[in-house]
Backbone as CSV, one residue per row, in Angstrom:
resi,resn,N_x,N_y,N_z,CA_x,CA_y,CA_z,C_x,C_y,C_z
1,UNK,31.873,16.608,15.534,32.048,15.825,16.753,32.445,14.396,16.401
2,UNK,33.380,14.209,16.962,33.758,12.806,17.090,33.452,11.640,18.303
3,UNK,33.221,10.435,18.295,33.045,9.804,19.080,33.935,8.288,19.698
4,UNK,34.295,8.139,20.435,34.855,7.199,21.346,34.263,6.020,21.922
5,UNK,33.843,4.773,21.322,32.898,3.894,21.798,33.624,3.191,22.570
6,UNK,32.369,2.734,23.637,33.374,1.508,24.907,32.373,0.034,24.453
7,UNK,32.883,-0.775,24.063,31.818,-1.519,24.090,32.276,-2.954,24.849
8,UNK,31.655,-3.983,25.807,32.137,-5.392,25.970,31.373,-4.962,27.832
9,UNK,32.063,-5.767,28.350,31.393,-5.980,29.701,31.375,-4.473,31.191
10,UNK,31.533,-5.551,32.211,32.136,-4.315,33.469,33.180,-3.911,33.368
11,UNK,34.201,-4.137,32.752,35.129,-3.454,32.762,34.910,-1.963,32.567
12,UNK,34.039,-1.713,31.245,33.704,-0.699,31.268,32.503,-0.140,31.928
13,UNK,31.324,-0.960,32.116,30.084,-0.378,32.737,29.981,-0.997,33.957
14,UNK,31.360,-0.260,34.901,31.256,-0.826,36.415,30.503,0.566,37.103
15,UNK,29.585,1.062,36.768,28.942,2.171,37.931,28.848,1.296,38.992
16,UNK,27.785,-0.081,38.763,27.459,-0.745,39.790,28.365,-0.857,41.307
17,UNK,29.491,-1.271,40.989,30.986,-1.401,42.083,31.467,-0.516,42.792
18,UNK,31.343,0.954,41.961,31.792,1.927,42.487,31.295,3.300,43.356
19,UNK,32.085,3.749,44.498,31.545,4.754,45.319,31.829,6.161,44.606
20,UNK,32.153,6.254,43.305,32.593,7.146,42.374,32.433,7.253,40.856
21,UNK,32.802,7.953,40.335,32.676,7.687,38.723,33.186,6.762,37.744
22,UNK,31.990,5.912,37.203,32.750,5.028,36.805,33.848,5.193,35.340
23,UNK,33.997,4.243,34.625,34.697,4.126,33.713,34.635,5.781,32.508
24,UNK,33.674,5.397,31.991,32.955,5.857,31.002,32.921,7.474,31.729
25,UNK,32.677,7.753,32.656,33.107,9.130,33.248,34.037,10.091,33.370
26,UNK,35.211,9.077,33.930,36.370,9.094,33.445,36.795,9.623,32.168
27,UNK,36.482,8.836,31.347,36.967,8.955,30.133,36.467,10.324,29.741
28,UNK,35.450,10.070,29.749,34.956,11.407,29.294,35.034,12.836,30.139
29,UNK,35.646,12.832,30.813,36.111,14.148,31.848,37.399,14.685,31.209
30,UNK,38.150,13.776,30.567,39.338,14.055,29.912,39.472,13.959,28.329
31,UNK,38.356,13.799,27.599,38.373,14.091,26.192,38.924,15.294,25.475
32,UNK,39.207,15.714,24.633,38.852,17.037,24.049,37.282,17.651,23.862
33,UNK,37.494,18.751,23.782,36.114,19.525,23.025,35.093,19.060,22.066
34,UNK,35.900,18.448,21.178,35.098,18.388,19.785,35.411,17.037,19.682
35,UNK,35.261,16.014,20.704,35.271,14.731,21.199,33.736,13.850,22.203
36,UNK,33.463,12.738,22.033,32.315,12.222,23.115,32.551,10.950,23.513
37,UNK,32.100,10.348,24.292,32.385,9.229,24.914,31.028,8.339,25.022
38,UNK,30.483,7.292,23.649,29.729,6.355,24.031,29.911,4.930,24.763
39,UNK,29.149,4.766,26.078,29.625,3.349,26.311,28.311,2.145,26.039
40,UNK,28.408,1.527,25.080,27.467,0.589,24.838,27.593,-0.905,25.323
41,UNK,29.124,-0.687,26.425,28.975,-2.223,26.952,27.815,-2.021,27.835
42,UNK,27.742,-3.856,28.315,26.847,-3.843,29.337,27.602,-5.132,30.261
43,UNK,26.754,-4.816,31.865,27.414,-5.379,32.670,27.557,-6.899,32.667
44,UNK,27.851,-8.298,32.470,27.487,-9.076,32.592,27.567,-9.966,31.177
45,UNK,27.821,-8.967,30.534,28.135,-9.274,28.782,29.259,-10.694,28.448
46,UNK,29.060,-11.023,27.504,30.039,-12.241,27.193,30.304,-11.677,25.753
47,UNK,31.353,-12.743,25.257,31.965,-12.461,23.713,30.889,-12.108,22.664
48,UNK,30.075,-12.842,22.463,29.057,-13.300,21.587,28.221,-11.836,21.494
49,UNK,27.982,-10.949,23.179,27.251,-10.084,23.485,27.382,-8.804,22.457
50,UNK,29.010,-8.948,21.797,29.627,-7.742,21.204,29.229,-7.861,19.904
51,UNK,29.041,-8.154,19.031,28.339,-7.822,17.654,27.066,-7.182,17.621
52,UNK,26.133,-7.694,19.119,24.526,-7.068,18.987,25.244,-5.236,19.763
53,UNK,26.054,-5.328,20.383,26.114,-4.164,20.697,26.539,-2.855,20.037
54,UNK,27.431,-3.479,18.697,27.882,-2.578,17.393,26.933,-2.716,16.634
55,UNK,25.342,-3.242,16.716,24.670,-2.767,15.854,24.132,-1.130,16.331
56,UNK,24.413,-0.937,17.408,24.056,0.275,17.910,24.902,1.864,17.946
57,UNK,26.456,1.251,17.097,27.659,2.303,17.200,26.935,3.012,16.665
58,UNK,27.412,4.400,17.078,26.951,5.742,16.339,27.823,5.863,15.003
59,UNK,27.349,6.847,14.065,27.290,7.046,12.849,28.892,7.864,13.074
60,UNK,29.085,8.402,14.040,30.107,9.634,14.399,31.655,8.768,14.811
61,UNK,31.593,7.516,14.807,32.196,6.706,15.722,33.665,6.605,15.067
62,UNK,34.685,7.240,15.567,35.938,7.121,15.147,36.757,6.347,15.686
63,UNK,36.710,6.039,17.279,37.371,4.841,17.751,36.657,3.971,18.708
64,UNK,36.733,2.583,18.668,36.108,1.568,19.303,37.281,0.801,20.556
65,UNK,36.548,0.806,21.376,37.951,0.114,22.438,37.187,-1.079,22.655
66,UNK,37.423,-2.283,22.495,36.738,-3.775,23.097,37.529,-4.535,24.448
67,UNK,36.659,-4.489,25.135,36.977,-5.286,26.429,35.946,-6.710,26.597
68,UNK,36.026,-7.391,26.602,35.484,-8.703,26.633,36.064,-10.039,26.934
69,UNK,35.465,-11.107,27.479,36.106,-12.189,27.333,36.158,-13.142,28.732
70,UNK,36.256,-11.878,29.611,36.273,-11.849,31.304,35.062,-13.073,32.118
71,UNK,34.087,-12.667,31.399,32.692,-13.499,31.767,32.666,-15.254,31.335
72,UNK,33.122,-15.115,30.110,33.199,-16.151,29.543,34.420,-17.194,30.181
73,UNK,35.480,-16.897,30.580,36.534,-16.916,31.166,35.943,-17.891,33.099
74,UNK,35.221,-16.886,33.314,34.956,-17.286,34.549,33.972,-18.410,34.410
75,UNK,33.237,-19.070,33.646,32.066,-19.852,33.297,33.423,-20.948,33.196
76,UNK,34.173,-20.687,32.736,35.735,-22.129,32.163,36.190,-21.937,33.586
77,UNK,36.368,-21.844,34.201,36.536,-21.848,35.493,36.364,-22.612,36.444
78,UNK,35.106,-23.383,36.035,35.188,-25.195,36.801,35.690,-25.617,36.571
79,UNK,36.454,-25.655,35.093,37.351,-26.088,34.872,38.594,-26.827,35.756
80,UNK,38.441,-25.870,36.113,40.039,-25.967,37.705,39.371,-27.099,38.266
81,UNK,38.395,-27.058,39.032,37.875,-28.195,39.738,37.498,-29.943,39.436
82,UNK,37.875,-29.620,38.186,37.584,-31.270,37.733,39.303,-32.071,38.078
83,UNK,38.454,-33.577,38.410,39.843,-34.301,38.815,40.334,-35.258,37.630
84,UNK,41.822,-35.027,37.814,42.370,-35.539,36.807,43.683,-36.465,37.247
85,UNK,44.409,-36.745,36.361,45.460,-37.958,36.883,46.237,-37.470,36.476
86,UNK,46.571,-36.492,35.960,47.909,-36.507,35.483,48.161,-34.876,34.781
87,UNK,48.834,-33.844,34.795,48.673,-32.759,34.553,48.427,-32.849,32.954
88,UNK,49.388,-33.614,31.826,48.396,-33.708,30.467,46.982,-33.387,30.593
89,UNK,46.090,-34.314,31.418,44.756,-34.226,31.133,44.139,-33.396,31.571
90,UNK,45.021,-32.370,32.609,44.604,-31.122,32.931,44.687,-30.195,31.543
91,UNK,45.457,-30.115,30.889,45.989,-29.365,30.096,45.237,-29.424,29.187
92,UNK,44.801,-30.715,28.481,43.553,-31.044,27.628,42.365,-30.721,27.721
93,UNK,42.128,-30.356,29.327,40.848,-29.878,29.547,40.546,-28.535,29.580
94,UNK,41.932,-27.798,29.627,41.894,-26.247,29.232,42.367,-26.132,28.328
95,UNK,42.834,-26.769,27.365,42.845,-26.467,25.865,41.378,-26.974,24.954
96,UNK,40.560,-27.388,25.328,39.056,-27.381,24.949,38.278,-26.130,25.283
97,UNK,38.561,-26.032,26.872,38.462,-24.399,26.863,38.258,-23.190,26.076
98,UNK,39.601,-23.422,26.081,40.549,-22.317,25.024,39.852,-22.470,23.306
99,UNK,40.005,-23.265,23.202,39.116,-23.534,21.788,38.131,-22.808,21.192
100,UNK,37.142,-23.439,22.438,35.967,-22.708,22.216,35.907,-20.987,22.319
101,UNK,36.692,-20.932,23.123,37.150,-19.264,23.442,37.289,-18.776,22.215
102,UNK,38.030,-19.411,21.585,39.218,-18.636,20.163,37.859,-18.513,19.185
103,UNK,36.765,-19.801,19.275,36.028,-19.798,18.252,34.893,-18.472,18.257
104,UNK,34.969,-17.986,19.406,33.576,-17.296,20.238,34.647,-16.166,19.374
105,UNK,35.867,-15.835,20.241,36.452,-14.366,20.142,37.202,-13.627,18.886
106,UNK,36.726,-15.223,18.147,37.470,-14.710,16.500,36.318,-14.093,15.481
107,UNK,35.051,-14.861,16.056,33.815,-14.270,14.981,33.652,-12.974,15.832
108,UNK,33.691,-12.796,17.263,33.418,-11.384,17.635,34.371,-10.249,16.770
109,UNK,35.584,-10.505,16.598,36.413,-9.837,15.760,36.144,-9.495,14.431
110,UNK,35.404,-10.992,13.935,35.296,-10.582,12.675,34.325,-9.191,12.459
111,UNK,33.121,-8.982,13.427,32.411,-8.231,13.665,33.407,-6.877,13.385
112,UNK,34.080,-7.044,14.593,34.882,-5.945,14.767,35.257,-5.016,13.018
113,UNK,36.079,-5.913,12.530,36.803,-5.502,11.770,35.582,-5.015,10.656
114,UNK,34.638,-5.620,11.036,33.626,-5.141,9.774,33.013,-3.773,9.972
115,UNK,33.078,-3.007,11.050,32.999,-1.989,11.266,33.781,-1.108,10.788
116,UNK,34.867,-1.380,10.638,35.877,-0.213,9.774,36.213,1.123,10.236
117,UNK,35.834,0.607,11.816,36.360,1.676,13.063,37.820,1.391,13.501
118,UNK,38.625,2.227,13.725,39.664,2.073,13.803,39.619,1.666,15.507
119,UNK,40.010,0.347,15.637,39.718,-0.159,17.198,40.848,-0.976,17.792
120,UNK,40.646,-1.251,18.994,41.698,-1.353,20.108,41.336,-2.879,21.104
121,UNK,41.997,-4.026,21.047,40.811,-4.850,22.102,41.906,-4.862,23.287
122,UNK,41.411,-5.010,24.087,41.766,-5.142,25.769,41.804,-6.566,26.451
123,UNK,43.362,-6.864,26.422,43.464,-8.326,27.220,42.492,-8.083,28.180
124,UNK,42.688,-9.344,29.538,41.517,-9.288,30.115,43.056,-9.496,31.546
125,UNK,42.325,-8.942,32.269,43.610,-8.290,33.593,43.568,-9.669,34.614
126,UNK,44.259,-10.012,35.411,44.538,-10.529,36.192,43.000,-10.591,37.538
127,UNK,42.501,-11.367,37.858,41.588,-10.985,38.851,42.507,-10.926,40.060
128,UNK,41.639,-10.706,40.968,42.361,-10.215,42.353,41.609,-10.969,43.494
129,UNK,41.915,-12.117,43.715,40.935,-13.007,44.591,41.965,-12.996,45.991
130,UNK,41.168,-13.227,46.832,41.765,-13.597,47.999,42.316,-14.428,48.909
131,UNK,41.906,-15.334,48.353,42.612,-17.166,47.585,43.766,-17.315,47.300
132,UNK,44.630,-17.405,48.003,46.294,-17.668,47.243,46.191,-18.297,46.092
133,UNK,45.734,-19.806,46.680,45.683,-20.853,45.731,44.710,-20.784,44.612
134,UNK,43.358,-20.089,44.599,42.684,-19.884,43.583,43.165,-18.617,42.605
135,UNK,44.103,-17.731,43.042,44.821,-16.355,42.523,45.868,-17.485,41.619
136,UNK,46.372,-18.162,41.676,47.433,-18.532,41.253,47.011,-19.480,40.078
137,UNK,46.020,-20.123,40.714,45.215,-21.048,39.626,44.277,-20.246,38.001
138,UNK,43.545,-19.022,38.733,43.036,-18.613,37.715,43.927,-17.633,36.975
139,UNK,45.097,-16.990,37.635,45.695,-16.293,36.755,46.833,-17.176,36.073
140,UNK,47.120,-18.454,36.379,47.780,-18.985,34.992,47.196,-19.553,33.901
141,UNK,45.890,-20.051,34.315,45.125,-20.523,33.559,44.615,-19.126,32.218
142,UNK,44.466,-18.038,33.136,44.203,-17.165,32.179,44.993,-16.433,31.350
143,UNK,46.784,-16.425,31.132,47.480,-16.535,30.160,46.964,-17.272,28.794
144,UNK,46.712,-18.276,29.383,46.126,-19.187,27.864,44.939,-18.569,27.020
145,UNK,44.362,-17.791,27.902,43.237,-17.328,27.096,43.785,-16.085,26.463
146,UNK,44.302,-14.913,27.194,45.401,-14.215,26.750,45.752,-14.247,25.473
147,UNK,46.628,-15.201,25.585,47.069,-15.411,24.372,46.320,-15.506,23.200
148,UNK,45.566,-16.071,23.140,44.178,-16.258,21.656,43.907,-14.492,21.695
149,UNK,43.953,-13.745,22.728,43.062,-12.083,22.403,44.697,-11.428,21.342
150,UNK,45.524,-12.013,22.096,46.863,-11.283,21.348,47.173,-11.786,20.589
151,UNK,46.981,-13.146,19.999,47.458,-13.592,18.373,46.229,-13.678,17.737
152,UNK,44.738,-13.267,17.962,44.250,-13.471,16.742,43.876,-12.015,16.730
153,UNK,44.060,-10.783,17.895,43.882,-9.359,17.469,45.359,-8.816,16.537
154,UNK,46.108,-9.314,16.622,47.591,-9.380,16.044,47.553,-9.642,14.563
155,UNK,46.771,-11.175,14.192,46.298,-11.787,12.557,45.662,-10.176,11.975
156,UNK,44.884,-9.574,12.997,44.153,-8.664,12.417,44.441,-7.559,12.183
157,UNK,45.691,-7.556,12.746,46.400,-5.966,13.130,45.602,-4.846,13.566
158,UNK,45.009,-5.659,14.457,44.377,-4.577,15.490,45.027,-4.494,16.730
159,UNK,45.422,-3.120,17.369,46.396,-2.730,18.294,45.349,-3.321,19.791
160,UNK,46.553,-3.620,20.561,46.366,-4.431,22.003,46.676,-3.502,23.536
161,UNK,45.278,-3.155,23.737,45.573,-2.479,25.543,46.025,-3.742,26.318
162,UNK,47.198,-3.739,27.192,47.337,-4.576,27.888,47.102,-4.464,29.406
163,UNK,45.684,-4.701,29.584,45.230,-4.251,31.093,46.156,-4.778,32.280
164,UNK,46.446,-6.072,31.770,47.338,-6.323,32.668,48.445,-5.795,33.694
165,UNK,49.042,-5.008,32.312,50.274,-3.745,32.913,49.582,-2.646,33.351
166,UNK,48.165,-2.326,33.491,47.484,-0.926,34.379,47.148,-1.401,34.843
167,UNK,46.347,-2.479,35.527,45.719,-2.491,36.792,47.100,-3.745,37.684
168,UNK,47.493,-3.092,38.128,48.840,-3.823,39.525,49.354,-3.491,40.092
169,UNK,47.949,-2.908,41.449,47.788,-2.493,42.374,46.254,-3.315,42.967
170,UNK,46.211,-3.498,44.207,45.367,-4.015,44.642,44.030,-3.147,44.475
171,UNK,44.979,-1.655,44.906,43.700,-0.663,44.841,42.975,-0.722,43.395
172,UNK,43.602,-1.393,42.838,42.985,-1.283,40.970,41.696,-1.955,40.821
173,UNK,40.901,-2.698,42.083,40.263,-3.458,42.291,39.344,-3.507,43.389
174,UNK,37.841,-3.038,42.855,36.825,-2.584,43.787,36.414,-4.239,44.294
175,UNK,36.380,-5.162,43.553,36.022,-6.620,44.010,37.283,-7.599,43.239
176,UNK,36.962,-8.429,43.690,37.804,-9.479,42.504,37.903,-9.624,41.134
177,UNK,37.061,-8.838,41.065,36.792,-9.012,38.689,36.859,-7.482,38.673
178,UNK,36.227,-6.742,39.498,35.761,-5.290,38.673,36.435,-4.224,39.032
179,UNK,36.847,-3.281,38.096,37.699,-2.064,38.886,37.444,-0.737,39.451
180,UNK,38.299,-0.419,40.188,37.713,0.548,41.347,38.094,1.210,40.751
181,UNK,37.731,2.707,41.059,37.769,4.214,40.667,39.195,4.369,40.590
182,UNK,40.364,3.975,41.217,41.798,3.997,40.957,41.860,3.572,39.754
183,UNK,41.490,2.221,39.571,41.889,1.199,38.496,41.358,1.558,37.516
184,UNK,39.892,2.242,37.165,39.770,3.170,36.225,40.049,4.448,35.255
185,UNK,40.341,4.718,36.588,41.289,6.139,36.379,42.468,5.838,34.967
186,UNK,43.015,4.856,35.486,44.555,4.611,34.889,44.013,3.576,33.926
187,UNK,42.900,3.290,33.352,42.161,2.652,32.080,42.145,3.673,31.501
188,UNK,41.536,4.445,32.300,40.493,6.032,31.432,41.519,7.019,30.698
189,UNK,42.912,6.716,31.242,44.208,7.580,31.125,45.076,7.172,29.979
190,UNK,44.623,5.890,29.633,44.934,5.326,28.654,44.505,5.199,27.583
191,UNK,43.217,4.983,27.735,42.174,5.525,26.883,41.799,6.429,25.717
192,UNK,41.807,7.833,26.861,42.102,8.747,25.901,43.422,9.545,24.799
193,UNK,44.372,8.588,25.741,45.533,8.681,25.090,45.331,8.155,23.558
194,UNK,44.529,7.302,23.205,44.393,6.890,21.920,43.904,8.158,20.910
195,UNK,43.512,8.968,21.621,42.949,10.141,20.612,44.042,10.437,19.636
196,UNK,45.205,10.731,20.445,46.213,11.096,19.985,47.150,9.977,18.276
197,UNK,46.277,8.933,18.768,46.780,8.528,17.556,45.891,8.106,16.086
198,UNK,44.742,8.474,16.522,43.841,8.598,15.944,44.139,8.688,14.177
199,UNK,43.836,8.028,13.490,44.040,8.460,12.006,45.400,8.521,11.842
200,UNK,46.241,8.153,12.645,47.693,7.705,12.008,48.266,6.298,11.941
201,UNK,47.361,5.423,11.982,47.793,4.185,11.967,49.128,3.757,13.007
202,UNK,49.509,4.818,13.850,50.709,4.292,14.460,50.812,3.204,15.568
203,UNK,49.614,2.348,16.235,49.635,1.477,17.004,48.837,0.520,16.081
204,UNK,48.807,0.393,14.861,48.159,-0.879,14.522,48.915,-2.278,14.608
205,UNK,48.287,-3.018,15.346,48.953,-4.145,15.287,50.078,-4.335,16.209
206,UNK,50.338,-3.180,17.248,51.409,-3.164,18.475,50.400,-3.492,19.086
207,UNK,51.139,-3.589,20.593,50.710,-3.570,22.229,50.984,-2.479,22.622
208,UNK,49.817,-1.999,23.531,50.192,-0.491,23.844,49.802,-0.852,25.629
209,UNK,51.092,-0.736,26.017,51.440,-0.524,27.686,51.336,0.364,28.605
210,UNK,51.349,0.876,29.886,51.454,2.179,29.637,52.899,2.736,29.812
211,UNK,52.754,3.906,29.883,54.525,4.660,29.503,55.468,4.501,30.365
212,UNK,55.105,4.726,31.984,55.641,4.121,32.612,54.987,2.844,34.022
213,UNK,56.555,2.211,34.155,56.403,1.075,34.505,57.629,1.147,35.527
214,UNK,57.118,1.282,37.198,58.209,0.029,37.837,58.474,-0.777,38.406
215,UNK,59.319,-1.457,37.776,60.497,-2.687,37.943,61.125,-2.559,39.341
């Protein structure tokens, strides 16, 4: 038996949100046979949260998917609200941000890599607020963070889910942060698609999208 770990926040341990099965259900409805599905995130989790949670990977553990970052993200988020004079000093104040981010999400990695599980980390998706002006604010702001998950999982050549490109649909979204049984679905679909590459090194260090997309 082989095993499939989920580890990092709600993304993966959204039972709470949903009128259906969550993540981790999903996934595991569509495994193979001689396949299992552990999820050791927890709800509410931050960067830092993910090293205590791989002290718990199983012994069986062939692939690790990391989702994280989301929580931490939203705490930088007053961010927006501080007043400034001049967009520089906006920019300065989310590149301190960002900093600290990179510093949090590079030792979580290092974790990562010390596991010697062949693993996958997961940008962090677009929220879905109802706020024009706060939709617009937190999702450019959150490119910047973005970016640090894709150039320092990249340094590592560890391959990149880009949630971004699966959840964009409203329905992808049981609240503003967490995803609904749609939006899971098409995580969970992706997911297990990794089986398939399992032990061939063929997405190390790519972005993996999903197959189709339209434009």
């Amino acid at each position: 038996m082989s095993t499939l770990v989920l580890v990092g926040d709600s993304v993966f341990d959204n039972a709470a949100y949903v009128n259906g099965p969550d993540v981790r259900a999903q996934v595991e409805t569509k495994m193979p046979d001689d396949w299992a599905v552990s999820l050791l995130a927890v709800d509410g989790s931050y960067i830092l949260d993910v090293p205590n949670q791989l002290e718990q990977l199983p012994d069986d553990a062939q692939i690790l998917v990391v989702s994280t970052g989301g929580n931490d993200v939203l705490v930088q988020t007053e961010v927006l609200g501080d007043a400034v004079t001049t967009v520089g000093e906006a920019l300065l104040l989310l590149d301190d941000a960002v900093g600290q981010f990179r510093k949090d999400y590079c030792r979580m990695l290092e974790a990562v890599v010390a596991t010697d599980v062949q693993s996958y980390i997961c940008t962090i998706y677009r929220p879905n607020f109802p706020d024009e002006d706060f939709q617009r604010m937190t999702s450019t702001a959150l490119g910047l963070f973005n970016d640090v998950i894709v150039e320092e999982a990249s340094l590592r050549r560890l391959p990149i889910i880009d949630i971004r490109a699966i959840f964009t649909d409203s329905g992808d979204y049981a609240n503003p942060i967490e995803p609904s049984v749609q939006g899971g679905q098409k995580l969970a679909d992706e997911i297990v698609g990794l089986i398939d590459d399992w032990g061939s090194g063929t997405n190390r260090g790519s972005l993996i999208v999903p197959e189709i997309l339209d434009f």
